[in-house]
BALOBA-1460 file (C-alpha; in Angstrom, 3 decimals):
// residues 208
<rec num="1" residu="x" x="-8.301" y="-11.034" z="89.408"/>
<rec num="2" residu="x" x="-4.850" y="-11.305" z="91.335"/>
<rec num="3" residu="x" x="-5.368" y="-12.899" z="94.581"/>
<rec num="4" residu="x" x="-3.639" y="-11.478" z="97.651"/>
<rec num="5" residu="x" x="-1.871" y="-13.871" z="100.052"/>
<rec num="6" residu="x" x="-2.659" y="-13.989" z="103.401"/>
<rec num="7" residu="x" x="0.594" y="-12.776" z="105.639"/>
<rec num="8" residu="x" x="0.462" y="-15.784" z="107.953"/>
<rec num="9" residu="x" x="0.967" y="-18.510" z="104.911"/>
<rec num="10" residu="x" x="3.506" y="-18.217" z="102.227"/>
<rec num="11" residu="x" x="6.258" y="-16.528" z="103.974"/>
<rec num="12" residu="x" x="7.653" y="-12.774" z="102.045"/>
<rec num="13" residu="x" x="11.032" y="-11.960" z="100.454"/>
<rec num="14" residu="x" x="11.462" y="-9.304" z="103.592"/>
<rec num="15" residu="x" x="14.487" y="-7.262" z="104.836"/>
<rec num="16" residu="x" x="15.602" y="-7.809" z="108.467"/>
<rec num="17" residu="x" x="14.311" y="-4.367" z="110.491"/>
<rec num="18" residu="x" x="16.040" y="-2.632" z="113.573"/>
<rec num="19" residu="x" x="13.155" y="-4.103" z="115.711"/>
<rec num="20" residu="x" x="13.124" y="-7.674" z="114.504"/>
<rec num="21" residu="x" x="15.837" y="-8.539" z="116.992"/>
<rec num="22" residu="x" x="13.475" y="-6.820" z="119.653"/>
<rec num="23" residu="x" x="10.791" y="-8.250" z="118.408"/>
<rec num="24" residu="x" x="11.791" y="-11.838" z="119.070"/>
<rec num="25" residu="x" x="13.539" y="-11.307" z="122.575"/>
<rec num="26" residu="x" x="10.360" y="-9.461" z="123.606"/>
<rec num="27" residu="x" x="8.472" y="-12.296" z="122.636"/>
<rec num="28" residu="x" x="10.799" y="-15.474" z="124.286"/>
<rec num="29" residu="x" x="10.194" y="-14.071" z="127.751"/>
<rec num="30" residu="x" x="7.954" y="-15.723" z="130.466"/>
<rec num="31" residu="x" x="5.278" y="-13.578" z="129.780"/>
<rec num="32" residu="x" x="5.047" y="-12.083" z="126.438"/>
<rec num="33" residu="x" x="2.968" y="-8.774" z="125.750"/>
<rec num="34" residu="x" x="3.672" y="-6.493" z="123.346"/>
<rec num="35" residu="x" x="2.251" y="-2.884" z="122.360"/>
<rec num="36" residu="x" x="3.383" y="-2.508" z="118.897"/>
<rec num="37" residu="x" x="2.937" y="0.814" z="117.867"/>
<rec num="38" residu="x" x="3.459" y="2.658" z="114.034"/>
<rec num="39" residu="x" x="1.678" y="3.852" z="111.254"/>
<rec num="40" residu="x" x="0.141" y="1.855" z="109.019"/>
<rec num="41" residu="x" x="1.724" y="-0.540" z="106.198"/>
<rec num="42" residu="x" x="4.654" y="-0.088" z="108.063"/>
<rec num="43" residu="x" x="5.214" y="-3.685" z="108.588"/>
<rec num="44" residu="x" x="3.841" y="-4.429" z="112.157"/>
<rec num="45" residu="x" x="1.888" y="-7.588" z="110.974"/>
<rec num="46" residu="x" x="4.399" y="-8.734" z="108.833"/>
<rec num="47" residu="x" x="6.848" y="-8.237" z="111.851"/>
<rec num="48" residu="x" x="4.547" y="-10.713" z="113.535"/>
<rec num="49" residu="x" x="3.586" y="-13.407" z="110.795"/>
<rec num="50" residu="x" x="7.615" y="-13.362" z="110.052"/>
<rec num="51" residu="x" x="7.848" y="-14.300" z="114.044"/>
<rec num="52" residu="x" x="5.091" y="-17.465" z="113.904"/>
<rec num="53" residu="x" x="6.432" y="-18.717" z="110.707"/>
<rec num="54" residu="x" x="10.032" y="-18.837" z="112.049"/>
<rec num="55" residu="x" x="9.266" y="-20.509" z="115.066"/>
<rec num="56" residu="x" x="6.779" y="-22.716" z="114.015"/>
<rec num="57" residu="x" x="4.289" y="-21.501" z="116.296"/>
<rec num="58" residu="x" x="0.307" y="-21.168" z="115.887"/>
<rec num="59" residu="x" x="-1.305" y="-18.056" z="115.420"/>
<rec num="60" residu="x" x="-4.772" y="-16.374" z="115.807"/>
<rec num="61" residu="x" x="-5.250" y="-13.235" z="114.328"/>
<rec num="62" residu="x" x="-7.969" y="-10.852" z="115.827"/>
<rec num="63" residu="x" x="-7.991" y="-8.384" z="113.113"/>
<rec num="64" residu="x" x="-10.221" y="-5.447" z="114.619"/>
<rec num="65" residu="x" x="-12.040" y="-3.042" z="111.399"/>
<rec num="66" residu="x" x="-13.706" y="-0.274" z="111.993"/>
<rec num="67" residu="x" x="-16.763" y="-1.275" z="114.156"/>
<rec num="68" residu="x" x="-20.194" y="0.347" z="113.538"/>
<rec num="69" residu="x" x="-21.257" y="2.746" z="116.380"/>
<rec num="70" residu="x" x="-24.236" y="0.286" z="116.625"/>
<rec num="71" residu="x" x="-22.157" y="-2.970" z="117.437"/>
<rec num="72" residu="x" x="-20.712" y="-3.978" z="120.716"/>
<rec num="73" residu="x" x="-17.240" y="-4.302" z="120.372"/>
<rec num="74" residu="x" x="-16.782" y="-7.100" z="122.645"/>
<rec num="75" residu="x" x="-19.427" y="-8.869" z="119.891"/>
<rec num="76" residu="x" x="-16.962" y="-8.370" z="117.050"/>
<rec num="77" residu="x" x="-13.975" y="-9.056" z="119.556"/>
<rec num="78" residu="x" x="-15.979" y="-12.564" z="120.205"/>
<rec num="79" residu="x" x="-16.507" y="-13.199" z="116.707"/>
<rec num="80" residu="x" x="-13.296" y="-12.540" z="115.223"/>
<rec num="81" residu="x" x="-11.833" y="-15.060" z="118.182"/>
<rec num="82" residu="x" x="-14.716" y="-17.743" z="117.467"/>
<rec num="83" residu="x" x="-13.227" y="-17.664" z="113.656"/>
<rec num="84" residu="x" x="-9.508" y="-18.048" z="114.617"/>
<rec num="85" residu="x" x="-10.200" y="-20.875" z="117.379"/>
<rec num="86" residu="x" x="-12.087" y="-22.700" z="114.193"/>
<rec num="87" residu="x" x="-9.168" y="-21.804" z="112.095"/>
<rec num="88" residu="x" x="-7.147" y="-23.789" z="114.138"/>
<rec num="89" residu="x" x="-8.351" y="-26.959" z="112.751"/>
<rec num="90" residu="x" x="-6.023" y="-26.708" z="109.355"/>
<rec num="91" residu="x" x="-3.338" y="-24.591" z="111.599"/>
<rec num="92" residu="x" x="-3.207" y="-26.531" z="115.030"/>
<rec num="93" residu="x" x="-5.525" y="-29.034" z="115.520"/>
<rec num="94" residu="x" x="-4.034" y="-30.320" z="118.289"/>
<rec num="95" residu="x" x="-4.491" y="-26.712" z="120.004"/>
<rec num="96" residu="x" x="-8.268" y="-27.001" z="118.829"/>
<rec num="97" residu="x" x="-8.447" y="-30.701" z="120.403"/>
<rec num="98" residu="x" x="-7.336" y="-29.390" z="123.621"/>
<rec num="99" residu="x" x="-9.103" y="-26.613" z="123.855"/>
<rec num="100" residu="x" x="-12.799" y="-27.699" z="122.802"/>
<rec num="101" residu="x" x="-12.291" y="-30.927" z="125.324"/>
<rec num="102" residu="x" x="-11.343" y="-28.161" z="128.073"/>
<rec num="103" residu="x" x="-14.677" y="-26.082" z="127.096"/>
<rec num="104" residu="x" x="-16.928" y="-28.824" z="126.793"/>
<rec num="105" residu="x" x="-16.243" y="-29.204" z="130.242"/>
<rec num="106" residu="x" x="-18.090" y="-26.017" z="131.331"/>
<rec num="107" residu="x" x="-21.435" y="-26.040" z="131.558"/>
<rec num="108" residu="x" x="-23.512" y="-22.994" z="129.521"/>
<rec num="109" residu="x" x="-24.213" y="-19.835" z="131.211"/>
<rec num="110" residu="x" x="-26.555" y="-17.877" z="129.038"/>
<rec num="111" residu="x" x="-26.540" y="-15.281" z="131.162"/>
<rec num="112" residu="x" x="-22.852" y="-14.377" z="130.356"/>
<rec num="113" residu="x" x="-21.737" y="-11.105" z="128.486"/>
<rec num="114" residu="x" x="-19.604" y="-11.028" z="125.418"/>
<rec num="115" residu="x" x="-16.563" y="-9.143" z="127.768"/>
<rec num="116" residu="x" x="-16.447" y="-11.939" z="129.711"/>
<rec num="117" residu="x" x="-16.790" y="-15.007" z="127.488"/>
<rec num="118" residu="x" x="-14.041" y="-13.213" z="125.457"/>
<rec num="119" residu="x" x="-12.141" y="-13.421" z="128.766"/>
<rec num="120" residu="x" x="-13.225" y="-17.050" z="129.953"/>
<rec num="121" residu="x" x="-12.108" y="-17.757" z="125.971"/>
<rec num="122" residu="x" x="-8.699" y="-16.779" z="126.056"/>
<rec num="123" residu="x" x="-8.595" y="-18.535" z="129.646"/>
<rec num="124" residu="x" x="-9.186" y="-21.870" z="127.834"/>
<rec num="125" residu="x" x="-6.653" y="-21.238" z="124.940"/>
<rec num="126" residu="x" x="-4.316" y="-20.449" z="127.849"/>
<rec num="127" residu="x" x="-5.268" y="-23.867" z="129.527"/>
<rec num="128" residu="x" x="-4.770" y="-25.892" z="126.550"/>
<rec num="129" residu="x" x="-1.387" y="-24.252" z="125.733"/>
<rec num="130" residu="x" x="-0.277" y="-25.346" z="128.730"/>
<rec num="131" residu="x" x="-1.442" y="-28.801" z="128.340"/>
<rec num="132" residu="x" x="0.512" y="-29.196" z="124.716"/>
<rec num="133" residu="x" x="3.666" y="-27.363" z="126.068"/>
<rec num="134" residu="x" x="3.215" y="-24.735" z="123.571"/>
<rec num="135" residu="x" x="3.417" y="-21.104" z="122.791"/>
<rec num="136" residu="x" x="0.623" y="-19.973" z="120.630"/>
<rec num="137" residu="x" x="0.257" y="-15.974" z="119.817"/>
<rec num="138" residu="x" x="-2.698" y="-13.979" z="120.425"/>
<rec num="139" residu="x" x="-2.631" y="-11.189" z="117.897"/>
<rec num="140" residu="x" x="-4.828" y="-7.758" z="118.442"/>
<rec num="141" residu="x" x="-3.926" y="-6.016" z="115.369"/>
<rec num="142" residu="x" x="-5.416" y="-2.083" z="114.826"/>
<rec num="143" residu="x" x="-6.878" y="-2.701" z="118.681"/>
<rec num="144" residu="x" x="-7.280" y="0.624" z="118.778"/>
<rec num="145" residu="x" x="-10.711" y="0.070" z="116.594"/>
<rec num="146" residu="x" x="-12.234" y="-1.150" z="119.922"/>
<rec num="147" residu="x" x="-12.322" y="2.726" z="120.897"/>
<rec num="148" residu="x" x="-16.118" y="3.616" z="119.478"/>
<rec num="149" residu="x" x="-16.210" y="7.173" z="118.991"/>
<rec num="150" residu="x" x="-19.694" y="7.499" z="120.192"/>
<rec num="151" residu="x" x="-18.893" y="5.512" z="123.254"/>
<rec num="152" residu="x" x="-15.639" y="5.131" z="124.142"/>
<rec num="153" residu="x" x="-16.190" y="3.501" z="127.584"/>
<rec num="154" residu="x" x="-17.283" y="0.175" z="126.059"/>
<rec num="155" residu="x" x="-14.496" y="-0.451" z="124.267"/>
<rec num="156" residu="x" x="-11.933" y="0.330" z="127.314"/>
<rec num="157" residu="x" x="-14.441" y="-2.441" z="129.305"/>
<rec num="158" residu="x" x="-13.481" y="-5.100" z="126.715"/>
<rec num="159" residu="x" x="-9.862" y="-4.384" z="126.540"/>
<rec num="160" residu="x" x="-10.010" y="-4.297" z="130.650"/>
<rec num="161" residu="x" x="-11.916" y="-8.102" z="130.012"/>
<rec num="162" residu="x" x="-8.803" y="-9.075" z="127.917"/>
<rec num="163" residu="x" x="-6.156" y="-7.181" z="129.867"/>
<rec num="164" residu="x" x="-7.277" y="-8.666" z="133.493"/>
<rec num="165" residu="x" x="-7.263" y="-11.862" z="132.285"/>
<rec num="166" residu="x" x="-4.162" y="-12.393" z="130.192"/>
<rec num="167" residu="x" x="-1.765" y="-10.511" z="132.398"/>
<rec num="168" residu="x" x="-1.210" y="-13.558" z="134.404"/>
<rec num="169" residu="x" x="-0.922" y="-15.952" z="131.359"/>
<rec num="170" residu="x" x="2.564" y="-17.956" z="130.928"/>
<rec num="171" residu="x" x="1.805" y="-19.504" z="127.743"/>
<rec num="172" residu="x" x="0.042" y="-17.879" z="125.147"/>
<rec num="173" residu="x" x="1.471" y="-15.068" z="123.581"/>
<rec num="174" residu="x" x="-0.269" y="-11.318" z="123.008"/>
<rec num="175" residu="x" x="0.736" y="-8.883" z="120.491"/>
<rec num="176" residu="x" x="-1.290" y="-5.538" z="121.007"/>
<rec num="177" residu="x" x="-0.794" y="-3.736" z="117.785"/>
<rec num="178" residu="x" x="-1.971" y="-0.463" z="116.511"/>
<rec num="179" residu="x" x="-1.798" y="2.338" z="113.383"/>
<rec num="180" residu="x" x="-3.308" y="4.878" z="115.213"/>
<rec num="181" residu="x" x="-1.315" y="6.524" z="117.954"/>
<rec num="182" residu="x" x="-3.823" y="8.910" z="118.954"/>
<rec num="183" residu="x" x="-6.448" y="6.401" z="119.318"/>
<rec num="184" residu="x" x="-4.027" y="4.033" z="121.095"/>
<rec num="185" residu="x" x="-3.259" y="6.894" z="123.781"/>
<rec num="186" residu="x" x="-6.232" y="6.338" z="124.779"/>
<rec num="187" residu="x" x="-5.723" y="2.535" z="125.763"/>
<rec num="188" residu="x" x="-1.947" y="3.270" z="126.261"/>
<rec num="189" residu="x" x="-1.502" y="6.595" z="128.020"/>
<rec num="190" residu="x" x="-3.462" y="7.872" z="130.880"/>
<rec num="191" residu="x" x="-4.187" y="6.433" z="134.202"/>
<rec num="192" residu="x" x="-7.152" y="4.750" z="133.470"/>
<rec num="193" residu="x" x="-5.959" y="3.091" z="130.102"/>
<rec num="194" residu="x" x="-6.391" y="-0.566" z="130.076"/>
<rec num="195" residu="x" x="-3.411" y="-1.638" z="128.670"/>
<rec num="196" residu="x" x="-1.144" y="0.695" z="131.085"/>
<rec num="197" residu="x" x="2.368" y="-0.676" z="131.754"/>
<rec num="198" residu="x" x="1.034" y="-4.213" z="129.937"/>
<rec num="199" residu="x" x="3.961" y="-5.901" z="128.927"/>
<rec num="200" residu="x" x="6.381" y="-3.757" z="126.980"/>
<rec num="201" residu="x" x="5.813" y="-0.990" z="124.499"/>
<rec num="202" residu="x" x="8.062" y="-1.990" z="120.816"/>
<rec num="203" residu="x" x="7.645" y="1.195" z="118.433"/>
<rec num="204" residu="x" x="8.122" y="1.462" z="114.800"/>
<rec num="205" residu="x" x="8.339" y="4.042" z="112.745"/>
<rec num="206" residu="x" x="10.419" y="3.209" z="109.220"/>
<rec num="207" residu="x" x="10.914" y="-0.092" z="107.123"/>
<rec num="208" residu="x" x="14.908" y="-0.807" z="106.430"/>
């Protein structure tokens, strides 16, 4: 059986896109959020692994599926995160140093719901970025999975979790990115969508 690399190792033989250059001025600003909208196998994570790999920066992937209607999303959101932040141990240690010395610090609360230890989570990675002097990205990819067709409303209160507390962050990085633009309307488009005016909107729509 052929084995399938993983985007964020062996870097592609890839053409240089229209929204590359975007891309990577987007992502050198102070604060760097990013809605990446297009279909899908249009490139967007590629456009993102090329990124980390050519600045040397780490990267934790929070690759949303399809959820069950059963599951919490902010379970599966807290999951895929706990998996990355162990990743980090062959990827960024140091990151992974820094930020398990800045959570052992805090004592348990086991009253504490998955929206907001997703949030207090991302707080720490934010903390220990700033500690190292570093840049890491936060990747949502397909965040539009968070949008549970039998409940809607408790997706939208996870992404308002992530959204309120990253929108101050100066350090780590967050890609939003999505194949469905329907679905992503709904966290993109009306008044009540939590990631309204969030950083800037980068959209693509053909490979070059």
């Amino acid at each position: 059986m052929t084995s399938i690399p993983s985007p964020f190792s062996a870097p592609p033989c890839r053409l240089v896109r229209p929204q590359d250059s975007a891309f990577f001025s987007l992502m050198g600003s102070e604060r760097a959020i990013v809605r990446l909208l297009g279909p899908r196998r249009i490139g967007k994570t590629e456009l993102v692994s090329n990124y980390a790999r050519t600045c040397a920066v780490p990267i934790l992937n929070i690759n949303i599926k399809p959820i069950a209607p059963d599951l919490a999303p902010s379970l599966v959101v807290r999951a895929v995160l706990a998996r990355e932040i162990t990743g980090l141990a062959a990827t960024a240690p140091d990151l992974l140093a820094a930020y398990s010395k800045l959570r052992a610090r805090v004592a348990p609360t086991p009253t504490i719901d998955a929206d907001m230890e997703v949030a207090y989570t991302l707080r720490w990675l934010e903390l220990a970025a700033g500690k190292l002097e570093i840049r890491p990205i936060i990747f949502f990819d397909e965040i539009h999975e968070l949008v549970l067709k039998s409940n809607p409303d408790v997706g939208m209160a996870t992404v308002w979790a992530i959204r309120n507390e990253i929108q101050q962050h100066r350090h780590c990085r967050y890609v939003f990115s999505s194949g469905n633009q329907r679905l992503f309307s709904q966290l993109d488009a009306t008044g009540s969508a939590p990631l309204l005016h969030l950083g800037t909107l980068l959209e693509s729509s053909q490979r070059s």
